[in-house]
C-alpha positions in Angstrom: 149.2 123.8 173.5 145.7 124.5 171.7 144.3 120.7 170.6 144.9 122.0 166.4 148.5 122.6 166.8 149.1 119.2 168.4 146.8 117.6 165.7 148.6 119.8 162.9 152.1 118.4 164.4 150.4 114.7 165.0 149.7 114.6 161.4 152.9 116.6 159.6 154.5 113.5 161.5 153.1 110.9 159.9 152.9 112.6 156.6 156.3 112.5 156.5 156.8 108.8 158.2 154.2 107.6 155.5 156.6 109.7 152.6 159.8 107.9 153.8 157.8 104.4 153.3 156.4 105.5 150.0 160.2 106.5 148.8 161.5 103.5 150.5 159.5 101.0 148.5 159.7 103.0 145.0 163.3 102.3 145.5 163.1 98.7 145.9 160.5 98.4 143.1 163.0 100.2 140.9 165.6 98.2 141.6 163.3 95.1 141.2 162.4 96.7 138.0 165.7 97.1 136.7 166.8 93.4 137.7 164.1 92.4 135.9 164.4 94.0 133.0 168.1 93.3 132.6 167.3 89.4 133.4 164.8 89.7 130.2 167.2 91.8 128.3 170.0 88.8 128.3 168.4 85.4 128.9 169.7 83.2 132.0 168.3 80.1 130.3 166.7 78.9 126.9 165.3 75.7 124.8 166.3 75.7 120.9 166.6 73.6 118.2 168.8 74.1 115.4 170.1 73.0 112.0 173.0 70.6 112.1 175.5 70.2 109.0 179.3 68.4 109.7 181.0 70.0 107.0 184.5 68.6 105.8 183.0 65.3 108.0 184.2 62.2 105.0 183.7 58.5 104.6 186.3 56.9 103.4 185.2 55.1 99.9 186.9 52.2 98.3 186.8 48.4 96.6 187.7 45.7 99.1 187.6 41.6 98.4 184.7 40.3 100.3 183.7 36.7 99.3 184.7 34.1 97.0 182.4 32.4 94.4 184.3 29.4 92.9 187.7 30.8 92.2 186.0 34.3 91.1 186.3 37.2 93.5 183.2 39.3 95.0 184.3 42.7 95.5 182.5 45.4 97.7 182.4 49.1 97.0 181.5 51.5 98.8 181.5 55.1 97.3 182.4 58.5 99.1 179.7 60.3 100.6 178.6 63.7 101.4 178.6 65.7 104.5 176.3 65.1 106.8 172.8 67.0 107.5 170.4 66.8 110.1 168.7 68.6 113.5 169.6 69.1 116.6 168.0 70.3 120.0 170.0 72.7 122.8 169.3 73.7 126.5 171.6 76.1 127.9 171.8 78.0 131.4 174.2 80.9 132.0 175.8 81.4 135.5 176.7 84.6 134.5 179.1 86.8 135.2 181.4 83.0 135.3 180.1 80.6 133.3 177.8 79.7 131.0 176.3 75.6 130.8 174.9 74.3 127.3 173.5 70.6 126.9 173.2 69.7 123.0 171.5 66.3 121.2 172.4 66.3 117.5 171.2 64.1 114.6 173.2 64.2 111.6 173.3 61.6 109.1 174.5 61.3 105.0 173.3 58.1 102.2 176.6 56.6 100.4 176.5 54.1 97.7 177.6 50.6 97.9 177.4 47.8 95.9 179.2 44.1 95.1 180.0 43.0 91.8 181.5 39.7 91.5 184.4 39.6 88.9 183.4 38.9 85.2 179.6 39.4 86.0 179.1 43.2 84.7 175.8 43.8 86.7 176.0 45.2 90.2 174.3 44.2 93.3 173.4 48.1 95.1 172.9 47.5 98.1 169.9 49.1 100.3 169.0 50.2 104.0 165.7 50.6 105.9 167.1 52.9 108.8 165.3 52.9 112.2 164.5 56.3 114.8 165.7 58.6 114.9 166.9 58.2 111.2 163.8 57.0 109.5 162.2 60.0 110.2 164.9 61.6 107.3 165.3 58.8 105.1 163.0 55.7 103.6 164.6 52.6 102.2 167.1 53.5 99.6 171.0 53.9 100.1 172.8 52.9 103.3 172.9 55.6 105.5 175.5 56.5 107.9 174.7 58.8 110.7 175.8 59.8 114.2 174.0 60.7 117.1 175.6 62.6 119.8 174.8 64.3 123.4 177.0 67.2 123.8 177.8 68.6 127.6 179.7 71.8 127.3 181.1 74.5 129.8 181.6 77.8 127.8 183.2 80.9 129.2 181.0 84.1 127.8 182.4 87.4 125.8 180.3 90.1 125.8 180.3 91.9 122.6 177.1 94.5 122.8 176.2 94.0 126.5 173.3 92.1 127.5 172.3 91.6 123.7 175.2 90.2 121.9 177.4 88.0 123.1 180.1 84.8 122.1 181.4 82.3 124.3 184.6 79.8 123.7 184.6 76.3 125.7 184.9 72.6 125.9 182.9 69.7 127.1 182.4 65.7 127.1 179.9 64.4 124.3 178.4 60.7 124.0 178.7 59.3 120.6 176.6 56.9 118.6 177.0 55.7 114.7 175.1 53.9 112.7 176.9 50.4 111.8 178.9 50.9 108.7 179.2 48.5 105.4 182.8 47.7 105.8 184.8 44.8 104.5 184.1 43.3 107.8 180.3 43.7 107.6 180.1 42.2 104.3 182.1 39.3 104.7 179.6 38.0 108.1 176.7 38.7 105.7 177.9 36.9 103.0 178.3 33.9 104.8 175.1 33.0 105.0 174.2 29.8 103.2 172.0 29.8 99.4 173.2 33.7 99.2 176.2 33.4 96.7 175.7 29.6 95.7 176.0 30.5 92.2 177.5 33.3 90.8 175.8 33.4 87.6 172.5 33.9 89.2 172.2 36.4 92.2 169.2 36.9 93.6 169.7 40.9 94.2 166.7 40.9 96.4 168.0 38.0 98.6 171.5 40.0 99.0 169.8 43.4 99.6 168.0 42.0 102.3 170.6 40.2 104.4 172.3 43.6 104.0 169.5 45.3 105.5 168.4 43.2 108.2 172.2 43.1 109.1 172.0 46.4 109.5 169.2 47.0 111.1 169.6 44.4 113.8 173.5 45.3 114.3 174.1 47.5 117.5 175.6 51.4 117.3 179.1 51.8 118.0 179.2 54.0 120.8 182.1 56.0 122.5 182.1 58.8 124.5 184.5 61.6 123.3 184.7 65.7 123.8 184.4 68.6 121.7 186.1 72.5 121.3 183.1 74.9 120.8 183.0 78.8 119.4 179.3 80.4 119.6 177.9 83.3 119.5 174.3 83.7 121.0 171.4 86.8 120.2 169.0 88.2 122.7 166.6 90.8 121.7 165.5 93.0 124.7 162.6 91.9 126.8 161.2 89.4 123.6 161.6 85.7 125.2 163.6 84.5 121.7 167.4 83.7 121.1 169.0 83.4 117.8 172.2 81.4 118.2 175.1 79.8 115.8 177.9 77.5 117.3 181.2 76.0 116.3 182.0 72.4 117.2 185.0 70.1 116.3 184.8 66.9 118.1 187.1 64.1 119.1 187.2 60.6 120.0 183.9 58.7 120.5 185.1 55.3 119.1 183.4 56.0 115.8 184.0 54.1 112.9 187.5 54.4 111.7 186.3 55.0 107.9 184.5 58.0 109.3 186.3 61.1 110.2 184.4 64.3 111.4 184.6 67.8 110.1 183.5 70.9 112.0 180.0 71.3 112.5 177.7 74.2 112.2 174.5 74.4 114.7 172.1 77.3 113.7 169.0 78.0 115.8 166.8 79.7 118.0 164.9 79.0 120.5 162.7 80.2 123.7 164.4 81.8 126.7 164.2 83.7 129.7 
């Protein structure tokens, strides 16, 4: 066989070795492509933060007896307050198709008035409250505030609703609860007790009495509890941008909160950065 012919076959060979390579690797990057691109297209983990508001959450209000001042009766009141308002901060990683995990820290807190008015004296004594972190960041010294801090672990089970852009998810999960110590019947009554506050009833020094309250509260500890939670979302992916838009559901339980306190359902709203 002439030396061209076996060169011609030598190299139609190889052309086609070197075309099966070429097809077998524009395969695989098309695949990779397309892995990618779906990855990007629904996040498998993100970082957000997120308004907080615990709507229907109350605080019980009322007038309670607290101290007595030579046969006259010091009453405390403490008013009902709003719901409360604050920021929160979410991590979540989903294990799709199975499960989906979410770690959440939210800050909420409210002001409520109180005050102590001793029977037959018409003034009142309003009490104040210098809050510490994370709290002070919110709120200066004015009103008591109550707030509650919790870190929310939750397993969610995902419900596609426009694949690999919109989806929701229904779960539960375990949360650790801290509140801010409360002005309670209790509460007053220790602070009270200390001596030259309430010597004579016809002469209160308001500062005096707004500062026992505030240093009592700022020195007393959290209550803290750990509880659980039901939550409802529904979470936004845009293709291939690296954002998330998502809004969540939670009603909790438990957490050895005060008993004056009763939580609502609260609203998350946020986005965040994922990938």
């Amino acid at each position: 066989m002439p030396d061209n012919v076996v060169t011609k076959c030598f190299l139609y060979y190889h052309k086609q070795q070197l075309r099966k390579v070429f097809m077998r690797k524009s395969l695989a990057l098309a695949a990779t492509f397309a892995l990618f691109a779906t990855t990007q297209v629904f996040a498998i983990a993100g970082l957000g933060a997120h308004y907080v508001y615990n709507m229907g959450a109350t605080l019980k209000g009322g007038t309670e007896n607290v101290a007595s001042i030579g046969g006259q009766d010091v009453k405390l009141t403490r008013e009902k307050a709003s719901d409360l308002q604050g920021l929160g901060f979410k991590f979540w990683f989903d294990l799709l198709p199975i499960i989906d995990i979410e770690g959440t820290l939210n800050i909420a807190a409210t002001r409520y008035s109180a005050y102590l008015q001793i029977d037959g004296v018409a003034e009142k004594t309003y009490l104040e409250y210098a809050p510490e972190a994370p709290f002070s960041m919110v709120f200066d010294k004015a009103s008591p505030v109550y707030g509650v801090v919790s870190g929310d672990f939750s397993i969610t089970y995902p419900f596609d609703i426009i694949p690999m852009i919109l989806k929701s998810y229904l779960g539960a999960g375990v949360s650790y609860m801290a509140g801010i110590p409360l002005v309670d019947k209790k509460f007053a009554e220790n602070v009270l007790k200390t001596p030259g506050l309430l010597d004579d009833p016809a002469n209160v020094d308001e500062k005096a009495v707004t500062k026992a309250f505030s240093d009592a509260l700022t020195k007393s500890d959290y209550t803290t509890g750990i509880g659980g939670h039901i939550i409802l979302g529904l979470r936004i992916k845009p293709p291939v941008i690296p954002l998330a838009v998502y809004a969540n559901t939670k009603r909790y339980f438990g957490g050895n909160l005060h008993d004056k306190f009763s939580q609502g359902f609260v609203f998350e709203l946020g986005g965040g950065f994922a990938l």
